[in-house]
C-alpha positions as CSV (number, residue, x, y, z in Angstrom):
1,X,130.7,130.8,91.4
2,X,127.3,129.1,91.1
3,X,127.3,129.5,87.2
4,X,131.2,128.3,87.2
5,X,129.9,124.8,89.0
6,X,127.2,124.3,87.1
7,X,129.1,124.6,83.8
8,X,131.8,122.2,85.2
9,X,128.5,119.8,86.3
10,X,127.2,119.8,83.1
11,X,130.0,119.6,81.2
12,X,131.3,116.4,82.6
13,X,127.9,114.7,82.8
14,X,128.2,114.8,79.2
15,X,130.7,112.0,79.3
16,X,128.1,109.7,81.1
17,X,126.0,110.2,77.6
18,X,129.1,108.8,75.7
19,X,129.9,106.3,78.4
20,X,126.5,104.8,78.4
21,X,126.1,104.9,74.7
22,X,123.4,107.5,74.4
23,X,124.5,109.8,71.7
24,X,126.0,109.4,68.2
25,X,128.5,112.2,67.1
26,X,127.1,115.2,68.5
27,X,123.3,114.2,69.1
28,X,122.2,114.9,72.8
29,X,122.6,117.5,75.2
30,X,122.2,118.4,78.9
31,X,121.0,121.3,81.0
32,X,121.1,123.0,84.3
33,X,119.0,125.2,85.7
34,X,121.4,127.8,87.9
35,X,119.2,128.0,91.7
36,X,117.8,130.9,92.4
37,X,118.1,132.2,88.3
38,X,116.1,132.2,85.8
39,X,118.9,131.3,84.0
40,X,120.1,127.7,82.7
41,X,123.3,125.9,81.3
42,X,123.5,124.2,77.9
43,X,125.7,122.7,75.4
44,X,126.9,124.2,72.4
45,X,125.5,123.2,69.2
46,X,127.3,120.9,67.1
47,X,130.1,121.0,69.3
48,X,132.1,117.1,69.8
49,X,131.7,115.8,73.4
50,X,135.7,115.9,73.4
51,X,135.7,119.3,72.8
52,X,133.5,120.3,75.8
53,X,134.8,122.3,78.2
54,X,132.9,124.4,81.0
55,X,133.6,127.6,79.3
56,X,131.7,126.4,76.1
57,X,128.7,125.6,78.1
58,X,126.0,128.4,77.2
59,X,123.9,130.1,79.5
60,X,120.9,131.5,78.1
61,X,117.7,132.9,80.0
62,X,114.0,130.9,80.3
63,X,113.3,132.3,76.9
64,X,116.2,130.4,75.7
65,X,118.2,133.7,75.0
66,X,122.0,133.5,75.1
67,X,123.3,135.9,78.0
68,X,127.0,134.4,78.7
69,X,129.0,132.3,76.2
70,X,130.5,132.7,72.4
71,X,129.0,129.4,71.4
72,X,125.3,129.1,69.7
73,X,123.3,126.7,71.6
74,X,121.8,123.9,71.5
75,X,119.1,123.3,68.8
76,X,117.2,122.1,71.5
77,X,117.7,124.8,73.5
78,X,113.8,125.9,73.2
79,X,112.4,123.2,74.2
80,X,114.6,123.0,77.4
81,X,114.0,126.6,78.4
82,X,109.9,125.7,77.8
83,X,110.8,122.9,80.3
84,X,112.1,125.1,82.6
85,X,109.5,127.8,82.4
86,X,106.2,125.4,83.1
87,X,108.1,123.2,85.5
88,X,109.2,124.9,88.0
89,X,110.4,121.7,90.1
90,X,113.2,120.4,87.3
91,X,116.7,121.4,87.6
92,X,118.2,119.2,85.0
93,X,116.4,118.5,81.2
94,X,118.4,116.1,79.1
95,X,118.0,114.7,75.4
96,X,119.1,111.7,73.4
97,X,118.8,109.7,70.4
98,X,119.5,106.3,72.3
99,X,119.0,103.4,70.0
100,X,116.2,101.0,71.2
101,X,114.4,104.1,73.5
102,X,114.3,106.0,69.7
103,X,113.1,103.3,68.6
104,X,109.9,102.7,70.3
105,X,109.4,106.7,69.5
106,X,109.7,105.7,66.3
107,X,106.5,103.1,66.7
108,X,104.6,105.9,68.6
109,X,104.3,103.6,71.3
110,X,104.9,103.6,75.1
111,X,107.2,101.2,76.9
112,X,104.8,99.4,79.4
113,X,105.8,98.8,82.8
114,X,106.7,94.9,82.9
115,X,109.9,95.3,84.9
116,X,110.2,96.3,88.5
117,X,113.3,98.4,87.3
118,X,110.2,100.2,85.4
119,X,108.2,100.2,88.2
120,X,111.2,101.5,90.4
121,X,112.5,105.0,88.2
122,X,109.3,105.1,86.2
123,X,106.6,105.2,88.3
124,X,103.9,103.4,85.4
125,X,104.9,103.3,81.4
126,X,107.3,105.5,79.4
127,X,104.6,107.5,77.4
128,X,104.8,108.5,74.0
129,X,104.8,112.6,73.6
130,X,103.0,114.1,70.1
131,X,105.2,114.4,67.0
132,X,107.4,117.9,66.8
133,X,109.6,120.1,64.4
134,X,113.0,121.0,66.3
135,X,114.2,124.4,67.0
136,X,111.0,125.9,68.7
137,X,108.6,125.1,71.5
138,X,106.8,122.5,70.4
139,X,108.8,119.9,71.8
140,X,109.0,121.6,75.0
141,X,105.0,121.7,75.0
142,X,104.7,118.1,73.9
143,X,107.1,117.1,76.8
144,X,105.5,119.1,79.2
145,X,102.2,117.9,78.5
146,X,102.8,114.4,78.1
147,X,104.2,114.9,81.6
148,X,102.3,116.7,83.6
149,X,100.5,114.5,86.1
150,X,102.8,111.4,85.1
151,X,105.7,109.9,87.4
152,X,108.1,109.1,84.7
153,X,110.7,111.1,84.5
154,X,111.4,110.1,80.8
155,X,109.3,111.0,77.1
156,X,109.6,109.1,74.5
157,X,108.6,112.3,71.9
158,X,107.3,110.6,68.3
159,X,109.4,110.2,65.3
160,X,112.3,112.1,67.4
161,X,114.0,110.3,70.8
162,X,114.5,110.8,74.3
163,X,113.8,113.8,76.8
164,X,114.3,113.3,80.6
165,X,113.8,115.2,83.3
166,X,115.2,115.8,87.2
167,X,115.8,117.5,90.5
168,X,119.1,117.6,89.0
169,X,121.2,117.0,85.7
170,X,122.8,113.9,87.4
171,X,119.2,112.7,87.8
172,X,118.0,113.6,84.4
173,X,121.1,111.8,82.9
174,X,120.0,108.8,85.0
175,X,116.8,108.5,84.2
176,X,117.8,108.8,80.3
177,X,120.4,105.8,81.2
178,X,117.5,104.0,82.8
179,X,115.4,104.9,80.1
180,X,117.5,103.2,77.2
181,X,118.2,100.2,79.4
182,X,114.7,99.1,79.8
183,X,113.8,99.8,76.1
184,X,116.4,97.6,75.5
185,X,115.3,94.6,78.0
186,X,111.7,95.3,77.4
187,X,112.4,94.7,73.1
188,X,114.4,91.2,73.5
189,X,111.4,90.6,75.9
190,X,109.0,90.7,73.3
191,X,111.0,88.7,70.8
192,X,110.4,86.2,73.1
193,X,106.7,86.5,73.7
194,X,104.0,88.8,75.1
195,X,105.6,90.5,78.1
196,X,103.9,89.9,81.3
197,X,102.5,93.4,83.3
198,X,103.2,94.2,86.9
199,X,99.4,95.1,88.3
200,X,99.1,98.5,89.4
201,X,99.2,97.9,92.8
202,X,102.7,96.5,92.7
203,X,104.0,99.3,90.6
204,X,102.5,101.8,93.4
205,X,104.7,99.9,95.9
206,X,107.6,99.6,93.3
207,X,108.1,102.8,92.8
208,X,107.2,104.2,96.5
209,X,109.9,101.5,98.2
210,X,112.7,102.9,95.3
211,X,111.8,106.6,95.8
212,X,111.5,106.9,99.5
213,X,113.4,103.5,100.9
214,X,116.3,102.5,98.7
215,X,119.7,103.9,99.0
216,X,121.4,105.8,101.6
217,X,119.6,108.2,103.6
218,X,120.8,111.4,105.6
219,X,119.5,110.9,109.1
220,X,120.5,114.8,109.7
């Protein structure tokens, strides 16, 4: 049942990647770790976001091993499962090619924090992760590293695109929505001139307020 909801989770969230203008033909892909498993969800490989349905969605072991579904997975399915394996607190992994976000991975260069929206998801910049070939673990490694001890939830990996992280998938796909808009706002910013930082201080309160304040909050 548990595997059955996570499937039907991930496969919709999918659509948000489409919706939000995140992937081209079939470049991106979510995850979901299954609670309590060391087992996650993944999509197929090559497979259109129309065709998706929960039965396609893999599921494959920490080692990235295929233990329930015909389809191959992801491509990226390595790095995910390294994800999984050395962070032990993410539940959702996600991965783009999302125009302007790719685009500073491209440069090599981190989006600095000059928006409270930054501040807010981000915790700080979006850092830059090392350059990596696909279909092993060195992406995973390069993600995990660049983001161990960092608040963002997002990694812009060099020469490649977009990997996010969550508590969740939802949060993951978020955070790779957030993710492209601020690339976006923070490029037109610097046609226009030199962007102006938030001091540290601010972003500490930024992203403490967003994280712990803002939104609805159970009171159970």
């Amino acid at each position: 049942m548990m595997i059955r909801e996570l499937r039907e989770t991930v496969c919709r969230l999918h659509a948000e990647l489409v919706r939000y203008g995140l992937v081209a033909w079939t470049a991106g892909n979510v995850s979901g770790r299954v609670p309590g498993e060391d087992l996650f969800v993944i999509k197929p490989s090559g497979v259109s976001y129309d065709d998706l349905t929960p039965e396609s969605i893999v599921v494959c072991d920490l080692d990235g091993v295929v233990v329930e579904g015909t389809l191959s997975p992801s491509s990226d399915t390595a790095a995910h499962a390294y994800v999984y394996r050395y962070m032990p607190e993410v539940n959702g992994v996600v991965h783009t090619h999302s125009t302007y976000a790719s685009a500073w991975a491209a440069r090599g260069e981190a989006i600095p924090c000059v928006l409270t929206a930054m501040a807010d998801e981000f915790g700080g910049e979006i850092p830059v992760g090392p350059f990596a070939l696909i279909g092993g673990d060195d992406i995973g490694k390069g993600v995990v590293e660049t983001l161990s001890g960092h608040r963002s939830p997002a990694v812009l990996m060099r020469n490649h695109g977009v990997f996010t992280v969550g508590d969740s998938p939802r949060s993951a796909v978020k955070a790779a929505v957030m993710c492209e808009d601020v690339a976006r706002t923070v490029h037109v910013a610097r046609q226009l001139g030199d962007p102006l930082p938030i001091a540290p201080e601010d972003i500490d309160r930024l992203h403490h307020r967003y994280q712990h304040v803002y939104g609805q909050r159970s009171h159970l």
